[in-house]
PDB file of N, H, CA, C and O in Angstrom:
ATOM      1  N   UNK A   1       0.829  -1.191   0.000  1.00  0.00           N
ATOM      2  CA  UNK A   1       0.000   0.000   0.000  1.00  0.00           C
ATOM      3  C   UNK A   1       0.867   1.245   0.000  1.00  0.00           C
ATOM      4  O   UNK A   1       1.981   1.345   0.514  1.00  0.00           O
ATOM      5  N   UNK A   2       0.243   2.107  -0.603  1.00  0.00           N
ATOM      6  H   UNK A   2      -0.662   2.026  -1.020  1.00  0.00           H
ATOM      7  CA  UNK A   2       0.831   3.161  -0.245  1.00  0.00           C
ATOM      8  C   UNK A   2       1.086   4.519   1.000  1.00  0.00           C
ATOM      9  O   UNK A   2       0.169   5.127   1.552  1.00  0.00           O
ATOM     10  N   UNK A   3       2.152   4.685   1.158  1.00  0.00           N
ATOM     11  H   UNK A   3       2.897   4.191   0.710  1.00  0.00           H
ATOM     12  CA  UNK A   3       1.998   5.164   2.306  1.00  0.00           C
ATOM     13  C   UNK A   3       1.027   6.216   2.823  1.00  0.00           C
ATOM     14  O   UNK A   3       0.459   6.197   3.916  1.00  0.00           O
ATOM     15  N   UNK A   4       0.917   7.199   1.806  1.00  0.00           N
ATOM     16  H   UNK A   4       1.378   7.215   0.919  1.00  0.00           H
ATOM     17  CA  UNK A   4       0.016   8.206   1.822  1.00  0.00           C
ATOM     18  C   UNK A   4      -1.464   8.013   1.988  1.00  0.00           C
ATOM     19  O   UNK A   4      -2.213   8.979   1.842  1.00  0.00           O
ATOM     20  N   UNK A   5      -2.034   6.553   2.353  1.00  0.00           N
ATOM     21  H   UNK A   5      -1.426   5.768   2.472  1.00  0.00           H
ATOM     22  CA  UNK A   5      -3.380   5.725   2.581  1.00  0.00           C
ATOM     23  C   UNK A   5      -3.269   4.754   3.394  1.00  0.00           C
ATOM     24  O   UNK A   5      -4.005   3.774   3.280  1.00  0.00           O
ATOM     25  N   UNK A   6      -2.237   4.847   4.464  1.00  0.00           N
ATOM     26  H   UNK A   6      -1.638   5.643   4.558  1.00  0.00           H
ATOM     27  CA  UNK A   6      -2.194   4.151   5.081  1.00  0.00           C
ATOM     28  C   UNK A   6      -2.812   4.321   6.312  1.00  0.00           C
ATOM     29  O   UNK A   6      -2.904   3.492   7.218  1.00  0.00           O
ATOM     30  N   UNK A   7      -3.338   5.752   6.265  1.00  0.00           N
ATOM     31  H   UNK A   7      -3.263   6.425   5.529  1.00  0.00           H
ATOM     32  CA  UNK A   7      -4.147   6.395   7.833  1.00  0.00           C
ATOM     33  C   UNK A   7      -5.446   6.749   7.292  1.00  0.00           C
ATOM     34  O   UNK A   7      -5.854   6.314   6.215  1.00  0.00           O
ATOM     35  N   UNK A   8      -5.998   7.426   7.934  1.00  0.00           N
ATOM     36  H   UNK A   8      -5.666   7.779   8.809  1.00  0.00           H
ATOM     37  CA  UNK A   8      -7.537   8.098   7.640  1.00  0.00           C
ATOM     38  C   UNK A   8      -6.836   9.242   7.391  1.00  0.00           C
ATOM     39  O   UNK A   8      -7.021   9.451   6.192  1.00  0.00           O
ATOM     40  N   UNK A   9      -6.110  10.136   7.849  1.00  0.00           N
ATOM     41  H   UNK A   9      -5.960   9.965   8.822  1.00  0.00           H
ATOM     42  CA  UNK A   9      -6.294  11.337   7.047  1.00  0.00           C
ATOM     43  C   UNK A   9      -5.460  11.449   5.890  1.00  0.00           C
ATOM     44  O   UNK A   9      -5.601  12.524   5.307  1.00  0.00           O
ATOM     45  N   UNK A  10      -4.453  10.488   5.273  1.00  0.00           N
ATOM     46  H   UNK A  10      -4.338   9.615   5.747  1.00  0.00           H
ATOM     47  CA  UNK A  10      -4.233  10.408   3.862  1.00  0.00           C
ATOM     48  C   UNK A  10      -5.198   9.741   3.152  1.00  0.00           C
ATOM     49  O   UNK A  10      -5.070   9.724   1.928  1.00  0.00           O
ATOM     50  N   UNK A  11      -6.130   9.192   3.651  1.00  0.00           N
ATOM     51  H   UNK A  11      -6.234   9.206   4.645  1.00  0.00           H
ATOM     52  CA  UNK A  11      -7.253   9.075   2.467  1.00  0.00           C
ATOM     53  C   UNK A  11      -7.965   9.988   2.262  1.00  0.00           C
ATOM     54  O   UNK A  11      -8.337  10.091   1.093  1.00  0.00           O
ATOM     55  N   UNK A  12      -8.444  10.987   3.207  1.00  0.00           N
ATOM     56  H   UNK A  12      -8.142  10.904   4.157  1.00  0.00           H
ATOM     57  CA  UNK A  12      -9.048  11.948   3.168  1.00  0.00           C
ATOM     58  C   UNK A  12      -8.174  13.415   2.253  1.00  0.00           C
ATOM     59  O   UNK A  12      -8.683  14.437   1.794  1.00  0.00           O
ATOM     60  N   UNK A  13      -6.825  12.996   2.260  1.00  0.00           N
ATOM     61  H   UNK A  13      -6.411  12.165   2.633  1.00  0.00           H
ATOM     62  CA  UNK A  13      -6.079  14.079   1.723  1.00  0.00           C
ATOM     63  C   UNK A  13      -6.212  13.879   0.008  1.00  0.00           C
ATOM     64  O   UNK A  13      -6.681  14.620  -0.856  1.00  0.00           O
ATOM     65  N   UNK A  14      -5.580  12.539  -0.056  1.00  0.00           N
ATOM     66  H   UNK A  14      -5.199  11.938   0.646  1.00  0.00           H
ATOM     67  CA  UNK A  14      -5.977  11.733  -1.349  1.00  0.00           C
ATOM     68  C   UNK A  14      -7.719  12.088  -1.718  1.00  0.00           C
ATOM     69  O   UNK A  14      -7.847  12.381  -2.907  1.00  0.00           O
ATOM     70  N   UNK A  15      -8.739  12.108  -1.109  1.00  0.00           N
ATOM     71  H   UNK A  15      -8.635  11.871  -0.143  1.00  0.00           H
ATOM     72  CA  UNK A  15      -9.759  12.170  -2.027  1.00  0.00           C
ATOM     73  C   UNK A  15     -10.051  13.965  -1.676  1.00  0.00           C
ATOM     74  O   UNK A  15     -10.976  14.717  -1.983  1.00  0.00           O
ATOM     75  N   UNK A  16      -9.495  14.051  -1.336  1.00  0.00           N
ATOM     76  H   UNK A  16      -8.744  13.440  -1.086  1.00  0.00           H
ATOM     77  CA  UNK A  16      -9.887  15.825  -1.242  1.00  0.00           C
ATOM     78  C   UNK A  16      -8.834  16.065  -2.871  1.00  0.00           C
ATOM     79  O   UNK A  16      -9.327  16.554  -3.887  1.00  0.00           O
ATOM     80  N   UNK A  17      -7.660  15.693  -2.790  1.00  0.00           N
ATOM     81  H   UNK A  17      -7.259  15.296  -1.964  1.00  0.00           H
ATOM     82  CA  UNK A  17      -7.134  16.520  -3.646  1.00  0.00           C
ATOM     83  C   UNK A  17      -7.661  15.861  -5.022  1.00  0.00           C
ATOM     84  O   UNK A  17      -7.704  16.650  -5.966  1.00  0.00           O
ATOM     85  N   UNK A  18      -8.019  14.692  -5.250  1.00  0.00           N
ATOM     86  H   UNK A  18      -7.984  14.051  -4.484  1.00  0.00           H
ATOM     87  CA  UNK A  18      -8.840  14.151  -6.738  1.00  0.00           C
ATOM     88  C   UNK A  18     -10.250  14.912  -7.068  1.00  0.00           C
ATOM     89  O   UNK A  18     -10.662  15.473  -8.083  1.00  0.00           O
ATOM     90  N   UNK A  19     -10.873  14.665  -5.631  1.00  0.00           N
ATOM     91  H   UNK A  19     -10.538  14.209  -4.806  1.00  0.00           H
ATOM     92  CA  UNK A  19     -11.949  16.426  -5.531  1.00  0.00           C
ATOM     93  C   UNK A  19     -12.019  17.365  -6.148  1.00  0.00           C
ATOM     94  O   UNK A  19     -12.973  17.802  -6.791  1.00  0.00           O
ATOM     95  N   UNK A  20     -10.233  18.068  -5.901  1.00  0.00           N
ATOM     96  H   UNK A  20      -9.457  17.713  -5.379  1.00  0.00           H
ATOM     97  CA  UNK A  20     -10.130  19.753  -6.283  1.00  0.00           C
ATOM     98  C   UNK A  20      -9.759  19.296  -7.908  1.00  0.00           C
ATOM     99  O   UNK A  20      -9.909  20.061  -8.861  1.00  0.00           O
ATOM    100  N   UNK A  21      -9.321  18.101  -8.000  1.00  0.00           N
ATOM    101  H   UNK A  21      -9.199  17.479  -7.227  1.00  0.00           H
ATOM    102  CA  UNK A  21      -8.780  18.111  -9.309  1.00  0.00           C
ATOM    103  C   UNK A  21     -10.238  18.057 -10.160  1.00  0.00           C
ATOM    104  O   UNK A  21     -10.299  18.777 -11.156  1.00  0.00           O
ATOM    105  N   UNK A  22     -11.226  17.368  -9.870  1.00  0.00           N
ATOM    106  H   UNK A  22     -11.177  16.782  -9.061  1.00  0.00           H
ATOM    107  CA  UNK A  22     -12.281  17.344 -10.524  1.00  0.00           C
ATOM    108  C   UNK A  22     -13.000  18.440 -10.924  1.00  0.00           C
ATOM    109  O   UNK A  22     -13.117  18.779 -12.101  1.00  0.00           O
ATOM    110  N   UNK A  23     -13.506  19.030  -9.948  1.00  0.00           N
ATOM    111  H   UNK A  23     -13.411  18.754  -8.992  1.00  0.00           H
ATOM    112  CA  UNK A  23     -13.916  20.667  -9.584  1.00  0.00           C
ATOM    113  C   UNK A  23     -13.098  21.677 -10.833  1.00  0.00           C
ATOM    114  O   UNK A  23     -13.443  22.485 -11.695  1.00  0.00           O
ATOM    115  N   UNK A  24     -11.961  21.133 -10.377  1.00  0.00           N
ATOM    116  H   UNK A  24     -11.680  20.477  -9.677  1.00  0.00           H
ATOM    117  CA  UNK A  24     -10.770  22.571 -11.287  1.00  0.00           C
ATOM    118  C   UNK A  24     -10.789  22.134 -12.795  1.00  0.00           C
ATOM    119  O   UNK A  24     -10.706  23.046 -13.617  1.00  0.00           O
ATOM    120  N   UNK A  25     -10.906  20.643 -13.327  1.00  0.00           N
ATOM    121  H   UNK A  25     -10.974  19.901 -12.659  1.00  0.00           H
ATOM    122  CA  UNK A  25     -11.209  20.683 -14.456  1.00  0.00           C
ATOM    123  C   UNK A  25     -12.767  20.782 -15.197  1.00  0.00           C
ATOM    124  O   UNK A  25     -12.846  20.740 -16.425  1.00  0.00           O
ATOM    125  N   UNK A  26     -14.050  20.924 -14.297  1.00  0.00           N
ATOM    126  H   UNK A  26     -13.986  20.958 -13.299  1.00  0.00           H
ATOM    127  CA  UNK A  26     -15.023  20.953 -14.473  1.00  0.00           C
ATOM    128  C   UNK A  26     -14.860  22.527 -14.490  1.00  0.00           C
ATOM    129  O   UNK A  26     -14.346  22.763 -15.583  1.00  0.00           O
ATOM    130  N   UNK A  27     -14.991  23.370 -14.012  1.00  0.00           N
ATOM    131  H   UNK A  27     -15.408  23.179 -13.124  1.00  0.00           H
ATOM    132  CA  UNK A  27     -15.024  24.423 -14.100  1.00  0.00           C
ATOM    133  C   UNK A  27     -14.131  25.599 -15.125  1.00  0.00           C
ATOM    134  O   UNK A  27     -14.493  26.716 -15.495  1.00  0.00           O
ATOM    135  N   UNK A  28     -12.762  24.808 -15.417  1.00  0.00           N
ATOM    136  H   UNK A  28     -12.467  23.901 -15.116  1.00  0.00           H
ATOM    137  CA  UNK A  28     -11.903  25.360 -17.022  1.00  0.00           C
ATOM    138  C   UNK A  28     -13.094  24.477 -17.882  1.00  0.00           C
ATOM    139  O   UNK A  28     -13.489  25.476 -18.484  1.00  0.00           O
ATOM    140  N   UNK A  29     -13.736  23.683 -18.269  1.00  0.00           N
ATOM    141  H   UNK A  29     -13.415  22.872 -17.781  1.00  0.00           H
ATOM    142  CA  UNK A  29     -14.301  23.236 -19.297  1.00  0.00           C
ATOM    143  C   UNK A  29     -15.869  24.350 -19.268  1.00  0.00           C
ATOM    144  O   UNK A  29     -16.008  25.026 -20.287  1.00  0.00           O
ATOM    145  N   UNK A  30     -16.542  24.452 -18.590  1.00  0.00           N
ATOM    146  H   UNK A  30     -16.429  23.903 -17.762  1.00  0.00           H
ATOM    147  CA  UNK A  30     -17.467  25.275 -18.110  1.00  0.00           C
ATOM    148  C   UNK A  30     -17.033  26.603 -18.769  1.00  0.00           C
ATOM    149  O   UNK A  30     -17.814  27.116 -19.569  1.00  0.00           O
ATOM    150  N   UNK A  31     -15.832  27.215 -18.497  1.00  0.00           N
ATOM    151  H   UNK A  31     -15.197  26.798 -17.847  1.00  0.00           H
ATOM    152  CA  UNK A  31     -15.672  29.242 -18.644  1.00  0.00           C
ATOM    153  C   UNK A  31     -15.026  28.404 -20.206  1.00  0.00           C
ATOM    154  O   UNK A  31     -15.374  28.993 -21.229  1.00  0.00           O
ATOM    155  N   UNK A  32     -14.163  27.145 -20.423  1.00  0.00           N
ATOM    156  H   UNK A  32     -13.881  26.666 -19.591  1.00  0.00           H
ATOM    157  CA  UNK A  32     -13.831  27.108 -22.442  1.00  0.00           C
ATOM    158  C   UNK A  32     -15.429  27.585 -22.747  1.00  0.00           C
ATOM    159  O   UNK A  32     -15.719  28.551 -23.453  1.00  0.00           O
ATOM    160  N   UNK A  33     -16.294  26.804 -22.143  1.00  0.00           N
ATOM    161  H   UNK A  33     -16.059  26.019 -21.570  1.00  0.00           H
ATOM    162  CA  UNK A  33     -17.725  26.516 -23.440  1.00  0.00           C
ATOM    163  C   UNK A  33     -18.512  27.669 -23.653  1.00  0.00           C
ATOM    164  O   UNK A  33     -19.117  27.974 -24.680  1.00  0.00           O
ATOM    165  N   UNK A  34     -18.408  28.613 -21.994  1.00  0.00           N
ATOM    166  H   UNK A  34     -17.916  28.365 -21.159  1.00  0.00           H
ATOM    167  CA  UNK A  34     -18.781  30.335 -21.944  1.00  0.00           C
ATOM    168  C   UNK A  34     -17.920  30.907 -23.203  1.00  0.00           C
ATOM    169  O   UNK A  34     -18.372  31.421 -24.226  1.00  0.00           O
ATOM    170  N   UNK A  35     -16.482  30.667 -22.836  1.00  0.00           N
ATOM    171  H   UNK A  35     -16.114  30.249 -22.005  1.00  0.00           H
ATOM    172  CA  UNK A  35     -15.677  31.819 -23.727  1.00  0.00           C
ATOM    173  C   UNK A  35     -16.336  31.588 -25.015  1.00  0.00           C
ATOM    174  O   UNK A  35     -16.865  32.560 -25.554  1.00  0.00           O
ATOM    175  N   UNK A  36     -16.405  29.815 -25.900  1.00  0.00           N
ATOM    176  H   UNK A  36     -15.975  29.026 -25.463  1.00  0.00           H
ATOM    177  CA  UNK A  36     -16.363  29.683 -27.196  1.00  0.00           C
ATOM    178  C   UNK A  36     -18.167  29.957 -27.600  1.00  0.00           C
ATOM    179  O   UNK A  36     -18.618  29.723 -28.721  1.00  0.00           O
ATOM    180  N   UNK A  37     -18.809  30.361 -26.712  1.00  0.00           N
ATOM    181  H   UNK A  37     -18.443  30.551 -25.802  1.00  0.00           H
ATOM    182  CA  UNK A  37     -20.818  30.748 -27.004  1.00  0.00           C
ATOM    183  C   UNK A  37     -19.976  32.619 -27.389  1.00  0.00           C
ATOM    184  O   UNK A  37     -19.851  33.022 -28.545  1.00  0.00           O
ATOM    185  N   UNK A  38     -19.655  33.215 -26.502  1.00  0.00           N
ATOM    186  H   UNK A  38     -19.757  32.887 -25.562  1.00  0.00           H
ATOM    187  CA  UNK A  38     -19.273  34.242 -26.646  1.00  0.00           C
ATOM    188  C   UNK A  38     -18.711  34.915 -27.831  1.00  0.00           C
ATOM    189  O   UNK A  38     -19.135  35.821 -28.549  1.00  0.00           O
ATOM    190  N   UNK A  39     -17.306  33.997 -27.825  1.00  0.00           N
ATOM    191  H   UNK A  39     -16.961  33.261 -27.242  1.00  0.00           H
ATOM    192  CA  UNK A  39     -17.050  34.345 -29.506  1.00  0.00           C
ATOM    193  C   UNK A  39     -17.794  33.990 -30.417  1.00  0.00           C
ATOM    194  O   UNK A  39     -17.785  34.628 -31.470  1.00  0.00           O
ATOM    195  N   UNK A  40     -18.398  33.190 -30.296  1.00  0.00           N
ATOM    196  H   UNK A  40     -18.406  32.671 -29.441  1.00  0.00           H
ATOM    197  CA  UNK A  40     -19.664  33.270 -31.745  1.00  0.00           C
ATOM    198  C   UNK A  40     -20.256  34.426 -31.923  1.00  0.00           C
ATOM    199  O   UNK A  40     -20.243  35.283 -32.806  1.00  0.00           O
ATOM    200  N   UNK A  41     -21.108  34.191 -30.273  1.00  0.00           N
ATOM    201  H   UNK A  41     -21.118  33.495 -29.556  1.00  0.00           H
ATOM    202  CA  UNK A  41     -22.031  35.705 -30.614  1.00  0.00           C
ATOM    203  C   UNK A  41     -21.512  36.856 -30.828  1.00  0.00           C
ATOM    204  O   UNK A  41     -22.340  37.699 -31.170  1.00  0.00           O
ATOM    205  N   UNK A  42     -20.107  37.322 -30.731  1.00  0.00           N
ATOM    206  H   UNK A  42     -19.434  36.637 -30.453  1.00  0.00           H
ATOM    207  CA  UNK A  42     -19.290  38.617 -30.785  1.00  0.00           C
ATOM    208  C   UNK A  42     -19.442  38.448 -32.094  1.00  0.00           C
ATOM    209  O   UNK A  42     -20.159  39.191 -32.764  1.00  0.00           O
ATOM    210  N   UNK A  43     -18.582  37.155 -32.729  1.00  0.00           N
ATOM    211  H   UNK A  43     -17.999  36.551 -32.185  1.00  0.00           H
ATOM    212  CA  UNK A  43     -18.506  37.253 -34.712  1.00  0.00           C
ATOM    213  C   UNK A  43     -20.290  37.310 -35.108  1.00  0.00           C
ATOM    214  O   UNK A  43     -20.588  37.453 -36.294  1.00  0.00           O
ATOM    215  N   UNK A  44     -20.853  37.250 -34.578  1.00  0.00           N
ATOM    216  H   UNK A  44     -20.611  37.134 -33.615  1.00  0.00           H
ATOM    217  CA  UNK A  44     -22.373  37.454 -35.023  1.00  0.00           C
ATOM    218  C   UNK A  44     -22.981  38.393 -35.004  1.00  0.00           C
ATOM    219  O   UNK A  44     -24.035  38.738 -35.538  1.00  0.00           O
ATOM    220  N   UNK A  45     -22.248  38.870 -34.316  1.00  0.00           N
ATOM    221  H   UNK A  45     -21.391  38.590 -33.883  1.00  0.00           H
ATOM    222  CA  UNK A  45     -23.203  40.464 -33.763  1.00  0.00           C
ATOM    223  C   UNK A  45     -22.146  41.471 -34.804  1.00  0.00           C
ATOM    224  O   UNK A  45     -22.570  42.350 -35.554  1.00  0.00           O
ATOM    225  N   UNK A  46     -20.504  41.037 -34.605  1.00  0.00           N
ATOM    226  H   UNK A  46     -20.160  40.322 -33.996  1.00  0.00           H
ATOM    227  CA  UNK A  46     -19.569  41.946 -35.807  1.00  0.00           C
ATOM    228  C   UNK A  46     -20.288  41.956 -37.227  1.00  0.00           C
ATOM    229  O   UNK A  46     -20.716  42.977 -37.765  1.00  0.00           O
ATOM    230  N   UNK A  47     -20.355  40.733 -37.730  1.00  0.00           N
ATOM    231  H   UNK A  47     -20.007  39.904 -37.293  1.00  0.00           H
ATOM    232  CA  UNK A  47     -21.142  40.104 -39.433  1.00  0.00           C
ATOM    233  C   UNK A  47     -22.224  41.075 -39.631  1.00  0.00           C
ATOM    234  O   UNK A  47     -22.321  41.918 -40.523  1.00  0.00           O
ATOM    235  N   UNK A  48     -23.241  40.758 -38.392  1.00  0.00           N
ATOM    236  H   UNK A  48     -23.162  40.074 -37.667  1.00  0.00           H
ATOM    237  CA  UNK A  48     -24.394  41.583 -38.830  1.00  0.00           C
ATOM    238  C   UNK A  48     -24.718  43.104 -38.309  1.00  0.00           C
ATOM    239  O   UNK A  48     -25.847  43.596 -38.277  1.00  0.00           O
ATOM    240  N   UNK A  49     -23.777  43.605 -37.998  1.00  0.00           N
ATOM    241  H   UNK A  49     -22.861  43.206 -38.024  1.00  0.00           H
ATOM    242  CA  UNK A  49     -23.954  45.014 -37.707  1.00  0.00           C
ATOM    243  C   UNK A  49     -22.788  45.193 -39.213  1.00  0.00           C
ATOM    244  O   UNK A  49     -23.084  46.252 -39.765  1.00  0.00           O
ATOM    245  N   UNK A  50     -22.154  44.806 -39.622  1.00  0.00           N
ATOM    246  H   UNK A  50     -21.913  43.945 -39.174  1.00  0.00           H
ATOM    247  CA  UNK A  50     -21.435  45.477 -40.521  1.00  0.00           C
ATOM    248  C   UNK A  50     -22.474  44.960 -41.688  1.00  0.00           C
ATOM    249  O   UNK A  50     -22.260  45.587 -42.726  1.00  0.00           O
ATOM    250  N   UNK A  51     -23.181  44.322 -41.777  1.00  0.00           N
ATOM    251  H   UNK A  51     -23.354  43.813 -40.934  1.00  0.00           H
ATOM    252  CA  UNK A  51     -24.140  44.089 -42.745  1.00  0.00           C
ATOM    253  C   UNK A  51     -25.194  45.086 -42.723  1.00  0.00           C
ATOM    254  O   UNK A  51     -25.561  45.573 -43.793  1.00  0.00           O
ATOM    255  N   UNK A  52     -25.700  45.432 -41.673  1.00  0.00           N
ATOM    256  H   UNK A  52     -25.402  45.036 -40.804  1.00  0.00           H
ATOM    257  CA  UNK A  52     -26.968  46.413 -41.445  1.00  0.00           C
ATOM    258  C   UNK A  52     -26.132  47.929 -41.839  1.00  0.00           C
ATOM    259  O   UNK A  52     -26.868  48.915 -41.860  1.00  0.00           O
ATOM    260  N   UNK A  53     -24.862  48.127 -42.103  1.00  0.00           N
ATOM    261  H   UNK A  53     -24.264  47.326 -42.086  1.00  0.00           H
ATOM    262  CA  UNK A  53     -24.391  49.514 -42.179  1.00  0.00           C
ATOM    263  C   UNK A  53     -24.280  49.336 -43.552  1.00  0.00           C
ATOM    264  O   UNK A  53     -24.605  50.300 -44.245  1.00  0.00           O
ATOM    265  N   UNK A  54     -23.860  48.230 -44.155  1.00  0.00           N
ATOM    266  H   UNK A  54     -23.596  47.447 -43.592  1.00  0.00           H
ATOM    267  CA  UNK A  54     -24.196  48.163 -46.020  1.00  0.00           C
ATOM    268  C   UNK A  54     -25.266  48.084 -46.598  1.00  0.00           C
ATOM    269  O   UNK A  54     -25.327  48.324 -47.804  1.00  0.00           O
ATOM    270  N   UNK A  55     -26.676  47.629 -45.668  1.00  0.00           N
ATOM    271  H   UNK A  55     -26.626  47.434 -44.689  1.00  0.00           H
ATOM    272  CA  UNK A  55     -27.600  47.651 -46.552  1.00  0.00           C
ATOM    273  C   UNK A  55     -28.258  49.766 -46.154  1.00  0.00           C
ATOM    274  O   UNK A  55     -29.054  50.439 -46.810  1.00  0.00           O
ATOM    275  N   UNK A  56     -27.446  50.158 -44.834  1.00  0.00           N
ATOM    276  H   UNK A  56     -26.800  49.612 -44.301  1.00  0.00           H
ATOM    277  CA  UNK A  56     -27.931  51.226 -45.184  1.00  0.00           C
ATOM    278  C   UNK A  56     -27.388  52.177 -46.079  1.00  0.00           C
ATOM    279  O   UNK A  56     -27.899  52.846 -46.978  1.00  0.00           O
ATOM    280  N   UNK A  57     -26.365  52.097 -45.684  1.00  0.00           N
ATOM    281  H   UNK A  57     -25.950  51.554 -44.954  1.00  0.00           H
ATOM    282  CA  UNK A  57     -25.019  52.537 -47.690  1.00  0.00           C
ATOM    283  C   UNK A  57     -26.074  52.587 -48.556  1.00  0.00           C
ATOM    284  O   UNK A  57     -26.394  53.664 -49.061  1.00  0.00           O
ATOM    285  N   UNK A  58     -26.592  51.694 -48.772  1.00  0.00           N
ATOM    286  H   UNK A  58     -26.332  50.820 -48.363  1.00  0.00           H
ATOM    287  CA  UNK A  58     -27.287  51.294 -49.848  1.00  0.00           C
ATOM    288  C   UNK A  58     -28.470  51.832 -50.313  1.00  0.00           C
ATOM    289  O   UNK A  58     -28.832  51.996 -51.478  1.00  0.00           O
ATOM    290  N   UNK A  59     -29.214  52.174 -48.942  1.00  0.00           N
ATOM    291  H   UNK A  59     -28.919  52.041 -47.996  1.00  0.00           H
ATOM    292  CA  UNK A  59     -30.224  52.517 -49.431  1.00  0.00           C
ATOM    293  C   UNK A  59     -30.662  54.463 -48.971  1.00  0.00           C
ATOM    294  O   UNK A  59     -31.737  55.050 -49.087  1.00  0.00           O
ATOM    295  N   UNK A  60     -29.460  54.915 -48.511  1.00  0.00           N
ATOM    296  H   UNK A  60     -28.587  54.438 -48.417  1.00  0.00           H
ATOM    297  CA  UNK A  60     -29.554  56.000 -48.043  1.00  0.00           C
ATOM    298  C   UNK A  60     -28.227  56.279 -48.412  1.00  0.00           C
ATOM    299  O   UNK A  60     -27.476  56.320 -47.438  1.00  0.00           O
ATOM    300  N   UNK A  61     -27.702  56.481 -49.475  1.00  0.00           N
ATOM    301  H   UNK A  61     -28.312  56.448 -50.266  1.00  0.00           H
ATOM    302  CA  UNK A  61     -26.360  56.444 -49.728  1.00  0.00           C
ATOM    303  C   UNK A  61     -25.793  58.778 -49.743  1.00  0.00           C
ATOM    304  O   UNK A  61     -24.667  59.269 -49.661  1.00  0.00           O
ATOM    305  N   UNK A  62     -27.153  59.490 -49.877  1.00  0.00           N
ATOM    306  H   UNK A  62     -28.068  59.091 -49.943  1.00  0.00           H
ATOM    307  CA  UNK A  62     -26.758  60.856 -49.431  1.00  0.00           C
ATOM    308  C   UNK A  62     -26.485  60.928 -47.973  1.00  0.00           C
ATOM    309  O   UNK A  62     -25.554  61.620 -47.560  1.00  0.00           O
ATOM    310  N   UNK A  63     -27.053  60.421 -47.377  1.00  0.00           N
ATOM    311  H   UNK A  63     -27.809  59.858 -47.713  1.00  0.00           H
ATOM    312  CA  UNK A  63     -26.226  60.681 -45.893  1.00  0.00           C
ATOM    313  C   UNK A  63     -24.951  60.026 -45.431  1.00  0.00           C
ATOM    314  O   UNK A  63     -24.458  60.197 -44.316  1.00  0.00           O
ATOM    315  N   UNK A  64     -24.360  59.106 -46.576  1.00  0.00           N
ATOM    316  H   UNK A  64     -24.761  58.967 -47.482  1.00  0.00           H
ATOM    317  CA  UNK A  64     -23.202  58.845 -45.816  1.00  0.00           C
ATOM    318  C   UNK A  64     -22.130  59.708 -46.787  1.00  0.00           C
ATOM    319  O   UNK A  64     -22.155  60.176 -47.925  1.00  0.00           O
ATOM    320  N   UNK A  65     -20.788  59.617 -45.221  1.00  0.00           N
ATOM    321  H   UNK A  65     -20.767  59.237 -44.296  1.00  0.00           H
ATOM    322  CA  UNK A  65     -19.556  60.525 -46.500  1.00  0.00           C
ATOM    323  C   UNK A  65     -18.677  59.494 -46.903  1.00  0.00           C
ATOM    324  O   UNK A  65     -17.776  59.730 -47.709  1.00  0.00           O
TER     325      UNK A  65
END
């Protein structure tokens, strides 16, 4: 066995720290899937606001300089 499980409080140290490890990679996967919704909607919202300023070019083309 290993030594670090050979008492109660290295098992408890051992499953606390597989714990934080769980937690800490649940939560970087969580703020990736925020960040990558985000950049979509940023390139979505860039696309179509630069689209809504060409169709007004377009159709009001004396008011722009």
């Amino acid at each position: 066995m290993s030594p670090i499980i050979q008492n109660e409080r290295g098992v408890f140290l051992l499953a606390a720290v597989i714990l934080l490890l769980i937690i800490t990679v649940f939560l970087l996967s969580m703020t990736a899937a925020y960040e990558s919704k985000y950049q979509t909607y940023d390139s979505l919202e860039i696309f179509y606001s630069g689209a809504a300023i060409e169709k007004i070019k377009v159709f009001h083309p004396q008011n722009m300089r």
